[in-house]
Structure formats: structure tokens, C-alpha cells
C-alpha positions in Angstrom: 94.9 24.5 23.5 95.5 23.7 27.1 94.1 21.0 29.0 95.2 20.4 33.1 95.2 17.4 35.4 96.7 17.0 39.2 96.3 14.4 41.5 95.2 13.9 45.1 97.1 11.6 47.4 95.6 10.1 50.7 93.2 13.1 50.6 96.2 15.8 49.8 96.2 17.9 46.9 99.7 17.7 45.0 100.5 20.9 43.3 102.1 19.8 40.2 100.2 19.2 37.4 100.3 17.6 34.0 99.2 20.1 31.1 98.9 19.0 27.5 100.4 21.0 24.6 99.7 21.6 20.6 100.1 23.8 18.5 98.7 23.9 14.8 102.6 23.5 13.3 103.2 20.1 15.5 99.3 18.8 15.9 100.5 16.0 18.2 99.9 16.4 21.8 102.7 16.3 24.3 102.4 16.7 28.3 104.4 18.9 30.3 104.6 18.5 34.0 104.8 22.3 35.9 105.3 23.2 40.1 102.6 25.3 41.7 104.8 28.5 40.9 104.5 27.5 37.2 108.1 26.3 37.0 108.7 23.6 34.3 109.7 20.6 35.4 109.1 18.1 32.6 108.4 18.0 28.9 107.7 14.9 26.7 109.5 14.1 23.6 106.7 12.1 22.4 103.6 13.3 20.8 100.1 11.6 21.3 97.0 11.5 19.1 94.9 13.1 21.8 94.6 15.3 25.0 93.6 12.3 27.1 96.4 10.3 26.0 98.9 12.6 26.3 97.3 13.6 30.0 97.7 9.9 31.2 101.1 9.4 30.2 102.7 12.7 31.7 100.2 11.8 35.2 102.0 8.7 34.9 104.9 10.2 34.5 104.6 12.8 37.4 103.4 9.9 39.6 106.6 7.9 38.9 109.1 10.8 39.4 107.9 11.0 43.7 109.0 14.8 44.1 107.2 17.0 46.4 106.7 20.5 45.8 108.0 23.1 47.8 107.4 26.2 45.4 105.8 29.0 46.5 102.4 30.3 44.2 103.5 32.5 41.2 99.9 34.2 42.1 99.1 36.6 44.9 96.9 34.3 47.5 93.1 36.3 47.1 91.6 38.3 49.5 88.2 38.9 50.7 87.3 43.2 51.5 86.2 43.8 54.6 82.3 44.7 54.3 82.3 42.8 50.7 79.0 41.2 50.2 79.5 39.8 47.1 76.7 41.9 45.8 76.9 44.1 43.5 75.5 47.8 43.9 72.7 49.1 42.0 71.6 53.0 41.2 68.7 54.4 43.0 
């Protein structure tokens, strides 16, 4: 299970976030902090007894550590077709 958090800054959106981790052999949850192009940055050693926990500790953590992130998307930015409605066709 996967649960995210960022963090807006004097109305900018910082593109690292804070994800928590578990899997079923180490319950525990652990934080990991990742750039916008999904690069890791962080992991915790520590494991905490719930996704909030483990959320606030790594956002503290990222909010302590004062990096900015220069990464480019790992996603292709979306589009919009020319002539798209957003509505989808129907059969006569």
C-alpha cells in the first residue's frame, strides 16, 4: 500500500513528496522521500505503526533537508486534441 503527501511553500508546489511503504513480510511503515522524476532520494530506517505517522516524520524530514528540485517529469506532460470535446461519441 502506498500513501503520498507534498507540501506547498508560500503558495509553490514542491515536487518531492513523501510516500509511505509496507509490505506484508515487514508490516511497519517507513517513508521514502522521491523527486518529481521519481528518483529516490531518501528512505527511513525506522518503521512506524501507521501511514500517518510514518507520512509526518519523512514530511518532516523532507522539510528539514531544504533541497530544491530540479528534475525533469518521468511522465510525458498531457495533451489536449485539437477538436476534443471531451465527449464521447455515440452510434446513430
Amino acid at each position: 500500500m502506498v500513501h503520498y503527501a507534498s507540501r506547498c511553500v508560500r503558495d509553490t508546489f514542491v515536487t518531492m513528496q513523501v510516500t509511505a511503504i509496507s509490505n506484508p513480510r515487514h508490516p511497519l511503515w517507513r517513508w521514502r522521500i522521491t523527486d518529481y522524476a521519481g528518483e529516490l532520494i531518501e528512505e527511513s530506517r525506522d518503521g512506524f505503526p501507521t501511514i500517518a505517522s510514518a507520512v509526518a516524520a519523512g514530511t518532516k524530514r523532507m522539510v528539514s533537508m531544504n533541497v530544491v528540485d530540479r528534475s525533469e517529469s518521468a511522465l510525458a506532460p498531457w495533451t489536449v486534441r485539437h477538436g476534443w470535446t471531451g465527449k464521447r461519441r455515440t452510434a446513430s
